[in-house]
PALUMLUM-209785 format. One record per residue (C-alpha): x, y, z. Coordinates in nm, 2 decimals. Layout:
BEGIN
PT      xx      yy      zz
PT       X       Y       Z
...
***
This chain:
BEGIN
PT      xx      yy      zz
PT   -1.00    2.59   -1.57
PT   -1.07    2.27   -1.43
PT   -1.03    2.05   -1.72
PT   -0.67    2.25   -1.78
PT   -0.54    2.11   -1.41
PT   -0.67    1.79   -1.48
PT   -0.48    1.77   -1.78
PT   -0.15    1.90   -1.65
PT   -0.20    1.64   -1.32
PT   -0.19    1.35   -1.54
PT    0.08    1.46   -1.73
PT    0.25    1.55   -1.39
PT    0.20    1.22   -1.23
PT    0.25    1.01   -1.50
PT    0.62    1.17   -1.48
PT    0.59    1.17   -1.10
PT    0.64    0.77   -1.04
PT    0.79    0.49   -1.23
PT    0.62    0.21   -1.02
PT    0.25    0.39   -0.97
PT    0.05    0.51   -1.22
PT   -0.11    0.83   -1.08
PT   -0.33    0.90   -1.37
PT   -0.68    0.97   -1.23
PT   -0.96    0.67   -1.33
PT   -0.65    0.43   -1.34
PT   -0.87    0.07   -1.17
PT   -0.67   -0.21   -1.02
PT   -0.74   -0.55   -0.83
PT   -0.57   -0.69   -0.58
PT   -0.69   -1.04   -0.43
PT   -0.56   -1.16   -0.12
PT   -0.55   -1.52    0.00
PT   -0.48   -1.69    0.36
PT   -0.33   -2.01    0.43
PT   -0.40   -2.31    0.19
PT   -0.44   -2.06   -0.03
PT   -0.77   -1.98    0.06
PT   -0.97   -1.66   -0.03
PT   -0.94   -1.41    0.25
PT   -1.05   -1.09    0.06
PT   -1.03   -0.82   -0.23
PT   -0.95   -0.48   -0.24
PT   -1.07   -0.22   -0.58
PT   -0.88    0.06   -0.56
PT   -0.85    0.35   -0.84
PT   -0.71    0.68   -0.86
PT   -0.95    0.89   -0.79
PT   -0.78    1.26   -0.81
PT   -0.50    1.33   -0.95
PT   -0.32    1.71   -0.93
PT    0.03    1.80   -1.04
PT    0.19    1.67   -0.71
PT   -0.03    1.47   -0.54
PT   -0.32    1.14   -0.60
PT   -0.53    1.03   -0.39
PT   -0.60    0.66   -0.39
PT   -0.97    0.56   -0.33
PT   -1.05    0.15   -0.21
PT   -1.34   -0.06   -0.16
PT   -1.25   -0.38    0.04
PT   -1.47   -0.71   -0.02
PT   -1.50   -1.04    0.21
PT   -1.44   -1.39    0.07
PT   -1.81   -1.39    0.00
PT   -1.80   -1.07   -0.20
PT   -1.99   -0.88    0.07
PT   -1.80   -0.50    0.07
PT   -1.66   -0.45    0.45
PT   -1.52   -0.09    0.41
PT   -1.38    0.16    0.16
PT   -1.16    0.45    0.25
PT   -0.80    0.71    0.07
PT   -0.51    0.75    0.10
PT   -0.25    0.97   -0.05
PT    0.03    0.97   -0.27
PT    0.26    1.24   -0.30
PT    0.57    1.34   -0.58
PT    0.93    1.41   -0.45
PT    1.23    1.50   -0.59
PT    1.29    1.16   -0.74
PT    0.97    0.92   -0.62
PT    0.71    0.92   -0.44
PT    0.55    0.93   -0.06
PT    0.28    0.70    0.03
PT    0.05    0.80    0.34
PT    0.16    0.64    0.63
PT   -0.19    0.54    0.72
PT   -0.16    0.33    0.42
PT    0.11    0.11    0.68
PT   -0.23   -0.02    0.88
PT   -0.47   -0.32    0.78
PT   -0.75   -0.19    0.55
PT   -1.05   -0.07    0.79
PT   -0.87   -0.04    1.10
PT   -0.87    0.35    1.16
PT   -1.22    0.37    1.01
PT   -1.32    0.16    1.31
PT   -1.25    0.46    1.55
PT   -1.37    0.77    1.31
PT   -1.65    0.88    1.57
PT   -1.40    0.88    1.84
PT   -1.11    1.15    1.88
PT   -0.84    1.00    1.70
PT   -0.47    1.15    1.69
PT   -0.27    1.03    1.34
PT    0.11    1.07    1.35
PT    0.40    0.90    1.16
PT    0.66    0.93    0.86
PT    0.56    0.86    0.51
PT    0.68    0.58    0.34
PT    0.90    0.66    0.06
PT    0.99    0.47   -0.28
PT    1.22    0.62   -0.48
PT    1.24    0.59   -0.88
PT    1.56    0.43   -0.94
PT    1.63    0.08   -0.76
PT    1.90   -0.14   -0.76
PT    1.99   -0.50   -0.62
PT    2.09   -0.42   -0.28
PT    1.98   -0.13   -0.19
PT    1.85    0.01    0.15
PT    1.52    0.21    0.15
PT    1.41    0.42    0.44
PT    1.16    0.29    0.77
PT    0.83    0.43    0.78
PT    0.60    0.45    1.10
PT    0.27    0.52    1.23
PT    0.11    0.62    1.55
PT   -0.25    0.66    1.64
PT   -0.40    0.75    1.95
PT   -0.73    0.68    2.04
PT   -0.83    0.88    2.37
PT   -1.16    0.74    2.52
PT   -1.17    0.88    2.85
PT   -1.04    0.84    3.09
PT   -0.82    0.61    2.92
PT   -0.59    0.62    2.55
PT   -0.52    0.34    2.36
PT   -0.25    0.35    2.15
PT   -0.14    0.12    1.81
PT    0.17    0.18    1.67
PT    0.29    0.06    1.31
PT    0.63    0.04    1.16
PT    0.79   -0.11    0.84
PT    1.19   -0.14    0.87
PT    1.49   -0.32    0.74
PT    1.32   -0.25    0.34
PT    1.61   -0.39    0.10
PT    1.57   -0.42   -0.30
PT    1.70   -0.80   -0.30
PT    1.74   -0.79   -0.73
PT    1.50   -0.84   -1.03
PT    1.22   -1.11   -1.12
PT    0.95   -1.23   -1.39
PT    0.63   -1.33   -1.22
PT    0.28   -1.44   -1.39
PT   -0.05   -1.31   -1.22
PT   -0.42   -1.33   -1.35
PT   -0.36   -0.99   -1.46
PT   -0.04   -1.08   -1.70
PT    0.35   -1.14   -1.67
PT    0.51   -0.84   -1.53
PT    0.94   -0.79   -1.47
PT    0.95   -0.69   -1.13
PT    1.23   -0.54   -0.84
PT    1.19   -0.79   -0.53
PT    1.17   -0.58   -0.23
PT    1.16   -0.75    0.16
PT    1.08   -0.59    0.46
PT    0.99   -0.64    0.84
PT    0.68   -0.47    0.98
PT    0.54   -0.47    1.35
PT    0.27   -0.35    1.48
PT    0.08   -0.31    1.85
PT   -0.19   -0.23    2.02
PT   -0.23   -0.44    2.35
PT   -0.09   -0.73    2.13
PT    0.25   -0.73    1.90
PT    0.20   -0.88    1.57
PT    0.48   -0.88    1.38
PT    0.64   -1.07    1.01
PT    0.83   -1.02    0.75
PT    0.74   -0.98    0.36
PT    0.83   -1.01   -0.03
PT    0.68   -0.80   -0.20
PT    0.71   -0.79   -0.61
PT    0.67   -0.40   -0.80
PT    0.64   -0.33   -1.18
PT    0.74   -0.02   -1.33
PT    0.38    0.14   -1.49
PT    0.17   -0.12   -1.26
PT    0.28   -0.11   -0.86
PT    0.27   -0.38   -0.65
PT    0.22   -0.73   -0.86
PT    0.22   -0.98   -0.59
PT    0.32   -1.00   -0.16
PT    0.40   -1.29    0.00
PT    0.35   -1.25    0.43
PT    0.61   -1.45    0.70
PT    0.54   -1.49    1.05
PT    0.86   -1.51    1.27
PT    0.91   -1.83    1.17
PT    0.97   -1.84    0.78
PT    0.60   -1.95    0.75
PT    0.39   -1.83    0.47
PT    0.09   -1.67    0.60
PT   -0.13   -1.50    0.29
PT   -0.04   -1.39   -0.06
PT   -0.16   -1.09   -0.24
PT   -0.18   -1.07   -0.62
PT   -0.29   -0.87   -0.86
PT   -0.59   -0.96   -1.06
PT   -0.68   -0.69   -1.27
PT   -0.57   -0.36   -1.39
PT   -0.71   -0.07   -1.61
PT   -0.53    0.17   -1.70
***
């Protein structure tokens, strides 16, 4: 009975997402660079369940020095013509593992990428909100990603291969205590995901890259 689902999740998800392949053992690299392009970090992540409507994606996050800082999921789930990413997926990798002893509440919308794109084209906000209550105080860090807008079509070259790619730019913000907030670029392959990101701050200035390095499908 097992192996049966199994077979029929691939098969589902592989249907499920033009941009993300779902299928489960499917291994990808992305490498992550600060300013002056230097190394900042790297992230393994692979599919590491896979049903007919849903994948969860699994991560292991390394320093510059190849030391492994954390791992944690997230999930993906099919709709009618895309698919829903987790919206915890919106927060730095590590940042909610930092409170999982404490009571944590975890709100927010999904963020949603639909299967046909065009130059363009508006795509939904997504947000998160987390409350951390540590008596007799909460602290709160809210997360949002807005103003997402398919700007057209590109070829770009990574250490993984040459990939056509929609350009898609967006705004994020994000508080607790402090307001961060930027702008990015980010550049997604059908069959592959996310290629490359490029981060703004407020000012037009680049502050990190994200590429991907390898992938294993």
């Amino acid at each position: 009975m097992l192996g049966v689902l199994a077979i029929s999740g691939i098969n589902a998800q592989n249907d499920c997402s033009k941009f993300y392949p779902l299928t489960e053992g499917t291994k990808f690299q992305i490498t992550s660079y600060g300013k002056k392009d230097k190394l900042s970090g790297v992230i393994d992540y692979v599919v590491k369940a896979s049903t007919g409507d849903a994948a969860t994606m699994s991560y292991e996050m390394y320093d510059d020095k190849g030391k492994m800082i954390v791992t944690s999921e997230y999930d993906m789930t099919c709709t009618n013509d895309g698919i829903s990413i987790d919206f915890k997926s919106l927060v730095a990798p590590g940042v909610i593992e930092q409170y999982k002893d404490m009571e944590v509440d975890i709100t927010g919308t999904n963020l949603l990428l639909p299967n046909n794109l065009s130059a363009g084209q508006s795509l939904p906000d997504a947000d998160m909100l987390m409350i951390v209550k540590i008596e007799p105080i909460a602290m709160k860090l809210n997360a949002k990603v807005f103003n997402r807008k398919v700007e057209g079509k590109e070829t770009i070259t990574t250490p993984a291969g040459s990939f056509d790619c929609f350009v898609i730019t967006y705004s994020h913000e994000s508080k607790m205590g402090i307001k961060f907030s930027g702008t990015a670029k980010q550049w997604l392959a059908e069959g592959v995901g996310m290629v490359s990101q490029t981060d703004y701050n407020n000012k037009g200035e680049i502050m990190g890259k994200s590429v991907l390095t390898k992938f294993e499908k």
